[in-house]
C-alpha positions in Angstrom: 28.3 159.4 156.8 27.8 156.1 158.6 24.3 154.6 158.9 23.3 153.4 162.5 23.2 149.8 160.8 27.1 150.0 159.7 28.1 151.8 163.2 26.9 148.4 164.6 28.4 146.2 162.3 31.7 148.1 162.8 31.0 147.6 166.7 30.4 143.6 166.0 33.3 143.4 164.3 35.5 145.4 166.4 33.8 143.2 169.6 35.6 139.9 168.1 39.3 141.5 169.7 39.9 139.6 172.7 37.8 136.7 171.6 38.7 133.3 171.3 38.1 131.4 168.0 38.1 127.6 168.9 36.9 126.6 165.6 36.0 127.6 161.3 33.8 126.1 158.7 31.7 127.5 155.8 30.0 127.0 152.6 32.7 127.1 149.7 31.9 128.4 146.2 33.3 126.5 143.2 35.8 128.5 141.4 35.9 126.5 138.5 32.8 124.5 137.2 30.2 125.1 139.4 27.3 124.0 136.7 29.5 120.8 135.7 30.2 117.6 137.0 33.7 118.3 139.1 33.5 121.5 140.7 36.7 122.7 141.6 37.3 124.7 144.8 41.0 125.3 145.0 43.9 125.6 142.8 47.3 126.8 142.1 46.0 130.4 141.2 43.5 130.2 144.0 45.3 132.3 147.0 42.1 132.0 149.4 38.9 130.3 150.4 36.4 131.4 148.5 32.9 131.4 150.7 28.9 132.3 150.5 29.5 132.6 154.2 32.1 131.9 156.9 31.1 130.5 160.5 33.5 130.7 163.6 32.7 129.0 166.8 34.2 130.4 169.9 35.4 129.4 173.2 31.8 130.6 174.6 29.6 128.3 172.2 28.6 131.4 170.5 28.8 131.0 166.4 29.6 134.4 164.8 28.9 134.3 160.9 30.9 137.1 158.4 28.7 136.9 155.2 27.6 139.8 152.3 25.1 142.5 152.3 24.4 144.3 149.4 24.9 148.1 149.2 23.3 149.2 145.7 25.3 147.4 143.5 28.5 146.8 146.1 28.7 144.4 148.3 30.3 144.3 151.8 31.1 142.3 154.7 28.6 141.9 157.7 28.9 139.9 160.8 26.3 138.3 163.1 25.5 135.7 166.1 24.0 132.6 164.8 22.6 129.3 165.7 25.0 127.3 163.7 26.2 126.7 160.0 22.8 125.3 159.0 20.3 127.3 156.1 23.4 128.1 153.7 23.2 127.1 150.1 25.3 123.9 149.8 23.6 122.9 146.4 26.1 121.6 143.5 29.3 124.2 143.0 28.7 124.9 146.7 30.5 122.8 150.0 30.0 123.1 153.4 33.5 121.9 155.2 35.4 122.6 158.4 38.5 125.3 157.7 41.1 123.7 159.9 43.7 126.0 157.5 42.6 129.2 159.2 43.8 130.3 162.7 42.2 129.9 165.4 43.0 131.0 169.3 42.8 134.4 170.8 41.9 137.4 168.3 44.1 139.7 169.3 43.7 143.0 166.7 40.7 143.6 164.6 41.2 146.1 161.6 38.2 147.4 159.4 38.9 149.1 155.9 35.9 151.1 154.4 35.7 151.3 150.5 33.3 154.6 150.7 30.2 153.8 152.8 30.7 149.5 151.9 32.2 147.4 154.8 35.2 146.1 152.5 37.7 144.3 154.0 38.1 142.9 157.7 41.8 141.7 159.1 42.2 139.6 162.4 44.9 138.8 164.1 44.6 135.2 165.6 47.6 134.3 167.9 50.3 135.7 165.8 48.9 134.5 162.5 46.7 137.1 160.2 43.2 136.4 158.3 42.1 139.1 155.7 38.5 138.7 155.1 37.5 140.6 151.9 34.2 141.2 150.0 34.7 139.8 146.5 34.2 137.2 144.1 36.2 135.3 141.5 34.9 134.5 138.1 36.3 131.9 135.5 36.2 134.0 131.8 36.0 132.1 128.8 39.9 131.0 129.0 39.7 129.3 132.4 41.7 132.3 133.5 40.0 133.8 137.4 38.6 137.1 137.2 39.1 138.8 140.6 36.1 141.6 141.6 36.0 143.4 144.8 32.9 144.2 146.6 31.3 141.3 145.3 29.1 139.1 146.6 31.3 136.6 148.6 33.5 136.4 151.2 37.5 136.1 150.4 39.5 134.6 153.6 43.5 135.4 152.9 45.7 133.6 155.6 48.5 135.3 153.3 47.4 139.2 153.8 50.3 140.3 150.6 48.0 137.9 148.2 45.7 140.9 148.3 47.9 143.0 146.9 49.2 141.2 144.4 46.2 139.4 143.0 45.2 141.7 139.8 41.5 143.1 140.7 39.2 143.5 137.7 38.0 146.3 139.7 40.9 148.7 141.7 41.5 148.2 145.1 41.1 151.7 146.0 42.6 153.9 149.2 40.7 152.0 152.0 39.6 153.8 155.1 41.1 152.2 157.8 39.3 152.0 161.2 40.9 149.7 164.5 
């Protein structure tokens, strides 16, 4: 069952269709070396951003921010209006940069998958070009090797929607409930 709180975050998100996105920034994560001198943030085995929170500005002024809540010990996607960028964590292993990579223009389709009762997954489509947001996280092991988790506590933007499928989760992607 759907609590009043996730009916409206379903609603918010749904309420981006027909929006226009003129612009994208957020506070990266490190992937690699956070606590060390040379954070890295990107890399060949890297096939999204990897964000605390993701800010978009649109055509009205309005700034809608797409960050995690925590559901027990998942996490999911949640979406609200906001002043601006400011108040995220851009201490060391953390950036705060424009995301000229990721589409912007009209959103013309908005697609919500449900893991359970845990917002998981959001996809937009953005003038003919696809974002995948997805609750997640990845996590260097003791190799250097990424460990992907789902319904973790960052957001995962994929402008390449089949990465999802082929990354290999730590965790199973599971049959998501879809709802447009």
């Amino acid at each position: 069952m759907t609590s009043g709180w996730m009916r409206r975050q379903i609603n918010e998100f749904l309420a981006l269709k027909d929006q226009v996105v003129r612009s994208w920034s957020g506070v990266e994560m490190a992937v690699r070396g956070g606590d060390g001198p040379a954070p890295e943030f990107a890399g060949q085995d890297v096939p999204c951003r990897h964000l605390s929170a993701l800010h978009a500005r649109t055509d009205t002024g309005d700034t809608v921010t797409i960050a995690t809540y925590q559901d027990d010990c998942l996490f999911g996607l949640r979406i609200e209006l906001s002043a601006g960028p400011g108040g995220d964590d851009d201490s060391h292993g953390y950036r705060r940069r424009a995301l000229p990579e990721l589409p912007t223009g009209l959103i013309r389709a908005v697609s919500i998958d449900l893991d359970g009762d845990v917002l998981a997954e959001v996809g937009l489509e953005v003038d003919g070009r696809h974002l995948l947001l997805v609750a997640g996280e990845a996590d260097e092991d003791f190799e250097g090797r990424l460990v992907w988790r789902r319904l973790d506590e960052s957001v995962l933007a994929f402008t390449d929607p089949n990465t999802v499928e082929q990354l290999q989760w730590a965790s199973p992607r599971r049959r998501l409930q879809r709802i447009t």
